[in-house]
N, C-alpha and C positions, 0 to 999 in steps of 0.2 A: 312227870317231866322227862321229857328227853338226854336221853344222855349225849353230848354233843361228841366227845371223841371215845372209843370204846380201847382195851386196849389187852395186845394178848402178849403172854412173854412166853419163852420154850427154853430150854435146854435140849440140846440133840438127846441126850440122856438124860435123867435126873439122880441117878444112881453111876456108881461106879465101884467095881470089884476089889478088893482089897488084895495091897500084893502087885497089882496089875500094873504093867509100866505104861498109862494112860498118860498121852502127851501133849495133846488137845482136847479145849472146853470151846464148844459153841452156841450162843446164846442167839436166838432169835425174840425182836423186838417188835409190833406190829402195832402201827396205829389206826382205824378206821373210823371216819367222819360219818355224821350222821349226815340225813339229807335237810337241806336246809329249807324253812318253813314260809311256801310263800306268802303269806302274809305279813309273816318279819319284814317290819321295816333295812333294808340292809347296809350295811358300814359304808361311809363315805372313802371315796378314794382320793389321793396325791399321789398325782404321776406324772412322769414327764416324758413325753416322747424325742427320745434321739434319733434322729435319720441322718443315714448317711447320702449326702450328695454330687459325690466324687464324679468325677466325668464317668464311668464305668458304669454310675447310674442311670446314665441317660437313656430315655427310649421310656420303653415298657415298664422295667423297675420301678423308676423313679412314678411313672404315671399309676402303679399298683401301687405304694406307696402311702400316696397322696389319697387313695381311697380306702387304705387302711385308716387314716388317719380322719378321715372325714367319716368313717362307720365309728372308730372312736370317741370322736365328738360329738356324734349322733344320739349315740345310746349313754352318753354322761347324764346327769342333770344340775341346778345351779347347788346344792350342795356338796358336788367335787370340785378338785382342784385339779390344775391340768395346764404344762408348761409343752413347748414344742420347743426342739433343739435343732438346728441342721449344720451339719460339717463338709465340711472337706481338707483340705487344708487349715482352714481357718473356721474358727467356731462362731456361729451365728444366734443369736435369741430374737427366733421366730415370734416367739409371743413368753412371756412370763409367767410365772403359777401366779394363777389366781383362778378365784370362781369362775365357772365356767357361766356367765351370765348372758353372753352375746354370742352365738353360734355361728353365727353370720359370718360376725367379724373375723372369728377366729377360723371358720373356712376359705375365705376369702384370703388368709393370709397363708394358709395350706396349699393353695392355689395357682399361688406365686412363687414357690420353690420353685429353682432351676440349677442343673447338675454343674457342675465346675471342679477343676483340683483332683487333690491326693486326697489322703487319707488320716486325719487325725482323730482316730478313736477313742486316746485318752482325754483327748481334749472333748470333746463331743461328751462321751460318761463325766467325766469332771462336770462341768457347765449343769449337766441333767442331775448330778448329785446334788449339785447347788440350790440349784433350783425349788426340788423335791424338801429339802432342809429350810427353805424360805418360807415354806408356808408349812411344817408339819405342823400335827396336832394330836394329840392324843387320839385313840377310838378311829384313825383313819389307816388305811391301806397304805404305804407309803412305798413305793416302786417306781424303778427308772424302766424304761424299755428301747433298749438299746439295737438298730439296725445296721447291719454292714452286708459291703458284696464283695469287699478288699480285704489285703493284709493292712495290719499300721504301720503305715511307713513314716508320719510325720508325730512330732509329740515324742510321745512316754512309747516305747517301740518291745523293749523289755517284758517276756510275758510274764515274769515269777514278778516284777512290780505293779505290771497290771492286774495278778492275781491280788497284790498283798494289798495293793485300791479298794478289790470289791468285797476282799473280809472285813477292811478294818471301817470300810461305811455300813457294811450288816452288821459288825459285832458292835461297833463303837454308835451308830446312830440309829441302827434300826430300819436303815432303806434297804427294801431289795434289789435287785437287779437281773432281770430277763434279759437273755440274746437273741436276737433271729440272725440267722447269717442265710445271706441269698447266694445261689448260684454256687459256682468251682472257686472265685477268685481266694475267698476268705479262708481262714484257720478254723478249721473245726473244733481242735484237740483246746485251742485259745479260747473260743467263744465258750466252747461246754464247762471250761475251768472257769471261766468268769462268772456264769452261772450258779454253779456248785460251789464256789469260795464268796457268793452272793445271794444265796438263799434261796435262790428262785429259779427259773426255767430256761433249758435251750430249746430251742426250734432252728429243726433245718428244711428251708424252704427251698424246692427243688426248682421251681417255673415261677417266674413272675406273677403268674396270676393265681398264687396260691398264698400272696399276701397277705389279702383283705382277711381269708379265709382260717389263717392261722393267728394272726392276729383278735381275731375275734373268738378263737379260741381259748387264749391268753386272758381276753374282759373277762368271759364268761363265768372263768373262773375268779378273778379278779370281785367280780359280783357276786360271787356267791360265798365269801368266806365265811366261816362259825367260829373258829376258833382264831386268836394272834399270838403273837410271842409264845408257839409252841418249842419245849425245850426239855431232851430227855438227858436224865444226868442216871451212869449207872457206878457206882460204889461197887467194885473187886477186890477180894483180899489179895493185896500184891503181894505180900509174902510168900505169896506159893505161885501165884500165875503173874504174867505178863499181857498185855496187850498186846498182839502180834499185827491184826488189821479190823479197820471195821468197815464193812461193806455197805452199800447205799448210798451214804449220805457225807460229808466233809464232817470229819469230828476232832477232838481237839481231848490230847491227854493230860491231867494233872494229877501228878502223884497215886492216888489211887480211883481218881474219879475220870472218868469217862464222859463229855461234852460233845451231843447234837442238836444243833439249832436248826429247828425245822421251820420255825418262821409263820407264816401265816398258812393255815388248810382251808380249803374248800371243802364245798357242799361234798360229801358223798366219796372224799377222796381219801387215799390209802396210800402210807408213808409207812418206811419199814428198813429197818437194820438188821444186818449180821456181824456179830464182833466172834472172832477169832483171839483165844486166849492161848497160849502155849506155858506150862505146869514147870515153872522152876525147880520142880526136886519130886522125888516121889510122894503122894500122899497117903495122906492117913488117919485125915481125920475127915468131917464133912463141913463143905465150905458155903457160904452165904454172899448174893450175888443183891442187893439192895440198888433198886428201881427207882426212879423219880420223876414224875411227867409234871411239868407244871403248863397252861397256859391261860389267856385272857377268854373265860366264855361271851362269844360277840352273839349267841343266838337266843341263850335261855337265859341266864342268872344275872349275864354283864359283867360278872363276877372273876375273881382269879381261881382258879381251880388245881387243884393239888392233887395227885393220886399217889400214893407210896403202896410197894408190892415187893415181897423177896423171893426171890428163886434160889436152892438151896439144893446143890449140889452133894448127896450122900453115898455115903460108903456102905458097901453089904459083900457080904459072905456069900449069899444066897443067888446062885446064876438064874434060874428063874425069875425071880426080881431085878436083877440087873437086866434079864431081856424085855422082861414087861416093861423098863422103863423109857424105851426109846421112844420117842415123842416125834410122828409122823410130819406133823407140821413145819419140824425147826427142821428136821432130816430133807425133807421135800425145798423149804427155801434156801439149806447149807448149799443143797446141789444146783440151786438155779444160780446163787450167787456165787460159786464158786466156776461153774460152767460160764457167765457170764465177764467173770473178770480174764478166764481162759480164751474166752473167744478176742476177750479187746486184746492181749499182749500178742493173737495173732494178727489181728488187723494192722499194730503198729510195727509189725515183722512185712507186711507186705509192702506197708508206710515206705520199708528199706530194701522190696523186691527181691523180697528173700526167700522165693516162693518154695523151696522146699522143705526149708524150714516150718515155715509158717503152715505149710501141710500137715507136718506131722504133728504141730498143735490142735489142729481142726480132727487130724483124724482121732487124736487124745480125748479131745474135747467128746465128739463124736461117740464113742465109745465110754466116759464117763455117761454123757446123759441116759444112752441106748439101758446101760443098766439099773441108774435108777429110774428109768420109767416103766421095766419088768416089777418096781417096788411100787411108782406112782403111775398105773398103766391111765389113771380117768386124767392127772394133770395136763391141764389146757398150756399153764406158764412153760414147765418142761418141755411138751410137746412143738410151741412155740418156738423157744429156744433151739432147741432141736433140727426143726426144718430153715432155722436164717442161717444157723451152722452148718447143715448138708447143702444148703443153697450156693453160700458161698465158696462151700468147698466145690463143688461144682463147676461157680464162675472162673476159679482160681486160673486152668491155663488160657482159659481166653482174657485174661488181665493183661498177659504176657504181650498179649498184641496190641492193647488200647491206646489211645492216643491220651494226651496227657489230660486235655478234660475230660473223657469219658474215665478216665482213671479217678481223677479227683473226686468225681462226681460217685461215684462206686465206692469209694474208701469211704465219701460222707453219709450215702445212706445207708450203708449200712453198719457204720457210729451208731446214728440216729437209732437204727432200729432196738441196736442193744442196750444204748442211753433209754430207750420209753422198757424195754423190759425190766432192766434194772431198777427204774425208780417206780415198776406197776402201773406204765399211763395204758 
């Protein structure tokens, strides 16, 4: 029998020297999905698509769109569910969840979207939350997929409430929440939080006609999932360490347990954390770092599946052992994620034209990765990182001169870029 999620845990080190004024612990998390069996019958989905149809749509957008949403309905069958939402100003219910039994109809009614108004986003996800919540069901995929090319100006405008919307409909019900954001007009730093405090995915789509093509991106995976309610919980003894950050993924601290909701996986896909702990007081004894993965197996058993594992942080005298114990793997994703969250606090320095501030973070940055890839000379990830870092460092004085959409447009892809490293797409 297949094992549907596989799963590897590291300590930068396992060992630590005695005496030693050691002041960071880092723990690397690593999930990887099996590949998904085609002959498995595969999980029905509930989702609802939000488009946005603000005048700003009009034209090409709106018409790429419209043929997202008809490749959507295309490749469903009558055992999903499936609502269409359109806004502007004002929120509309294009069609209602329900089985997708008439294709027709429900094209036909994609067909007749036409652009008008502002922008009310909250209202648009509101209505598609609703919706997704009217028909859920057990054993089903349950996601909103949410489209913009604007900021929110009408409705719920506030970002840390439209954040605190798309946790408390992931933690509290269980729907996820995807973003595409089109073009300059929209919030990147908005739509990618809405995603990550929502379980699920951003996409930034550069050209109209790269809709259909990310969107089907999105099904594909949507159609292939193994695993549901995936969720790692890690147990730290606080009495000696702290939680400082956890990188990857939106996680949630209580007392001494550590919460990330990774939500539904795909066929073949790779989810992965780094928590930074920082050592409240010297130590001196050896400390124990208790693992917990649990999720719904949707490929093999049906089943709920539990894995428990402890990682166990020990004390030695012996420097030999203490250098044998550094553990290449957590070492090699420390510096992708830590290079990674370096490169975003320069981008949102450039956010403020700060150019030569935001220099000397690049060339920081720069310079971090350059020497762990003399440690990791074969890593692809680093090496990756690496060149969107000298890239941009690069672009940095012709910034100086761009016009404010080629601006926009340059601060988003290359978010994007570091958002797909970040999460391994």
């Amino acid at each position: 029998m297949t094992k549907v999620l596989n799963l590897t845990i590291a300590l930068d080190n396992q060992y630590y020297l005695r005496g030693s004024n050691k002041n960071e612990v880092y723990l690397y998390i690593e999930l990887k999905a099996a590949e998904a069996k085609k002959d498995t019958e595969r999980i029905p989905l509930n989702i609802s698509l939000v488009l946005d149809r603000s005048g700003s749509m009009h034209g090409d957008k709106l018409n790429y769109v419209k043929k997202a949403a008809e490749f959507v309905i295309n490749n469903l069958n009558k055992n999903d569910q499936i609502s269409i939402v359109q806004y502007d100003d004002k929120v509309d219910l294009v069609s209602k969840s329900q089985a997708l039994t008439n294709k027709q109809e429900l094209l036909r009614k994609v067909a007749n979207i036409q652009s008008a108004g502002m922008t009310n986003l909250s209202g648009g996800m509101m209505e598609g939350y609703s919706q997704v919540k009217s028909t859920k069901k057990e054993g089903y995929v349950n996601r909103v997929l949410l489209l913009s090319d604007g900021l929110a100006n009408v409705g719920i405008t506030d970002h840390d409430k439209l954040k605190e919307i798309a946790r408390n409909q992931f933690r509290n019900n269980g729907v996820g929440l995807s973003t595409f954001g089109v073009g300059e007009g929209f919030n990147e730093i908005l739509m990618t939080h809405l995603a990550e405090h929502g379980g699920a995915n951003y996409y930034f789509i550069e050209k109209p006609d790269q809709i259909p093509q990310i969107f089907a991106e999105e099904l594909e995976g949507l159609l292939s999932v193994v695993a549901q309610n995936a969720k790692l919980k890690v147990s730290f003894p606080s009495a000696h360490l702290t939680c400082e950050k956890v990188y990857g993924y939106v996680s949630h601290t209580q007392g001494d347990t550590i919460t990330v909701d990774f939500n539904d996986v795909f066929s073949q896909e790779e989810k992965a954390v780094l928590i930074k702990f920082k050592t409240r007081n010297r130590l001196d004894l050896d400390l124990d770092f208790n693992i917990n993965v649990e999720y719904d197996d949707v490929m093999e058993t049906l089943d709920k599946v539990t894995e428990q594992v402890t990682a166990q942080l020990k004390m030695t005298e012996d420097k030999v052992l203490y250098e044998s114990g550094v553990n290449r793997i957590a070492l090699e994703n420390t510096c992708l994620f830590v290079a990674n969250d370096l490169f975003e606090d320069a981008i949102k320095v450039v956010d403020q034209r700060k150019f030569e501030e935001a220099k000397k973070l690049l060339e920081k940055t720069k310079v971090y990765l350059e020497a762990h890839l003399k440690i990791f000379p074969a890593s692809e990830q680093l090496q990756t990182q690496l060149q969107k870092v000298v890239e941009y460092l690069e672009r940095l004085p012709s910034m100086r001169q761009m016009d404010s959409r080629s601006y926009s447009m340059a601060q988003k892809s290359t978010r994007m870029d570091n958002y797909k490293l970040k999460r391994k797409k």
